[in-house]
N, C-alpha and C positions, 0 to 999 in steps of 0.2 A: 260353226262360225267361219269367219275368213283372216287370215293374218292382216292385218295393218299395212305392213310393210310390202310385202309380195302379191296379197292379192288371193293369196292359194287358200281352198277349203281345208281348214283343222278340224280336229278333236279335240273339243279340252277337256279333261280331265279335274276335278276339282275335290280338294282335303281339305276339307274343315279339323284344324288341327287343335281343338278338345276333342271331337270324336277320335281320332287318332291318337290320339294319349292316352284316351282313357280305354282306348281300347290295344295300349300295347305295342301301334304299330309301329312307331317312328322309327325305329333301325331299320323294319325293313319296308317301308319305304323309301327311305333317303337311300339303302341299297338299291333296291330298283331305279332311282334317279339317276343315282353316280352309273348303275351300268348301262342304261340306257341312253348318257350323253357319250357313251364310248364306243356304242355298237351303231356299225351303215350297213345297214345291206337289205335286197330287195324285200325279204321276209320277214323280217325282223321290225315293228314299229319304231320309227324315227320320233324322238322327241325332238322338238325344235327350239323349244321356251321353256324355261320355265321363270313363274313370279311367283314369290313370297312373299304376302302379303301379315300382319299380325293374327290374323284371322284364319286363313285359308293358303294353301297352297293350290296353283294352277298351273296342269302339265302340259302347255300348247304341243298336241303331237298330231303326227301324217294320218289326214283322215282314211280309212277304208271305207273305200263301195260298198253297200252290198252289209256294213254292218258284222255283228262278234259272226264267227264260225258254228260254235253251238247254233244260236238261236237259225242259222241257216240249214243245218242239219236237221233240228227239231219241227221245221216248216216243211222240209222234206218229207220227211220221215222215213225215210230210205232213199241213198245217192248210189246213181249208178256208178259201174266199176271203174270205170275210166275217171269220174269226175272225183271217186274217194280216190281213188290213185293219185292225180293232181295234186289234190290236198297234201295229202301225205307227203307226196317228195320234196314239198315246199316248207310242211312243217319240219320233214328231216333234214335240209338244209338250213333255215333258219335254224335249230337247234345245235347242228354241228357247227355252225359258226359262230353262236355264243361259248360253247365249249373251246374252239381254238383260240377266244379272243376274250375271257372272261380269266 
């Protein structure tokens, strides 16, 4: 979809929260919420919104091109060396800067 306010293409994210209860989740999602309003950086997805609704929660966050990385790999089904490398230094960056800021 697109934000309202900006104009810009998101991803929403959407918890229906009886399946999330009865499945145990609610700490660690609200975990993942709280850290991901605290984390910016290019790797790392931006949440931008979120609404709680009685029903549902919805996590307006930064769309990516191109879609999850698995199902990109799995369409591959083998990435050349240069383009796993790519990935990789992007996933070890985003990583290392949840760790110095988490």
């Amino acid at each position: 979809g697109y934000h309202n306010v900006t104009g810009q293409k998101v991803a929403v994210k959407i918890i229906n929260k009886a399946k999330m209860e009865m499945m145990e989740m609610y700490e660690k999602i609200r975990r993942e919420i709280n850290i991901l309003q605290c984390l910016h950086h290019p790797h790392v997805i931006r949440l931008y919104e979120l609404i709680d609704t009685p029903t549902d929660i919805f996590m307006v966050m930064e769309y990516v091109q191109g879609g999850e990385l698995f199902d990109h790999i799995v369409q591959k089904s083998r990435l050349p060396e240069h383009e796993a490398r790519r990935f990789f230094q992007q996933i070890v960056s985003g990583v290392d800067y949840c760790h110095r800021h988490m």
